[in-house]
N, C-alpha and C positions, 0 to 999 in steps of 0.2 A: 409664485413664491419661491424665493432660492432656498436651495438646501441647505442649513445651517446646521454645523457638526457637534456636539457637544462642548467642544473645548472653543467652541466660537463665541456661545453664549452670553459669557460671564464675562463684561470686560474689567471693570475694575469694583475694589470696593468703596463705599462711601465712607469717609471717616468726615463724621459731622460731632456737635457735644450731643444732639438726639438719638443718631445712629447707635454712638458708642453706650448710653445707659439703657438703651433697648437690649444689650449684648449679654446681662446676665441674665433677661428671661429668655436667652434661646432667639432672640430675634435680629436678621442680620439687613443690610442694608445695597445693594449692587446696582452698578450700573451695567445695562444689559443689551444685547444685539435690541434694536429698532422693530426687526421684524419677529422676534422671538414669543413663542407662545406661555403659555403658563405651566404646562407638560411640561416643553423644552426646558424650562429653566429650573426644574424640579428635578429631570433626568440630569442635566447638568451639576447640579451643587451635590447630587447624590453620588455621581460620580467622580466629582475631581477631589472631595474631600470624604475620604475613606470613614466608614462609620457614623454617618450620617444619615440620618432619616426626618424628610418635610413632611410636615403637619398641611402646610399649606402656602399659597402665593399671591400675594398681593402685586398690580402692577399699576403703574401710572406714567401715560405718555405726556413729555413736555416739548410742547413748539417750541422753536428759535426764536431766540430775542431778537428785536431791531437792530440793526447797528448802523449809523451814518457813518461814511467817509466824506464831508463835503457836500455837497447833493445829491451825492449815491447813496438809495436806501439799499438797505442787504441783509439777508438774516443768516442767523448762526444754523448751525446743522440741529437738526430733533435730536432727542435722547428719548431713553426709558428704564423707568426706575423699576426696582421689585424690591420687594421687603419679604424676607424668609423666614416664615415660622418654624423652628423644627420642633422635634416631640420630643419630651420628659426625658425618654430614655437613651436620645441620642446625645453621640460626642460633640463637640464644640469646636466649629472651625478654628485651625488653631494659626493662622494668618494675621488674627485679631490680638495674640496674646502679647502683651508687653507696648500695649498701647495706652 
């Protein structure tokens, strides 16, 4: 397992219309290192966005899709999703505001 650093974690966020109405109860949506654990990405969000505290981590890995070229079959790279709960009392990433 490679060592994956905090700031590796987190690659980007999901801006979907479900992501975004999950956003007022505290619930956020990222796309995330492949091989990243659910710790990892709890120490992650807790770190790069100051004042924040998880509740908890949901994660879900997605195969690559097929793709044809012609009669080359070929798939896309994996991904992996997490869904971030955080708690009542914590701040609100604020990356999301003015979207």
């Amino acid at each position: 397992m490679a060592d994956i650093k905090y700031y590796d974690v987190i690659l980007k966020p999901v801006i979907t219309e479900k992501s975004m109405s999950g956003m007022s109860d505290k619930i956020y949506t990222f796309l995330v290192h492949p091989d990243a654990t659910k710790t990892q990405i709890k120490e992650a969000v807790e770190k790069m966005f100051e004042g924040t505290k998880v509740k908890r981590v949901n994660t879900m890995n997605q195969d690559g899709k097929k793709r044809r070229r012609g009669l080359v079959v070929g798939k896309t790279a994996r991904t992996k999703k997490a869904i971030v709960f955080l708690t009542e009392e914590s701040k609100e990433i604020d990356i999301f505001e003015g979207l």
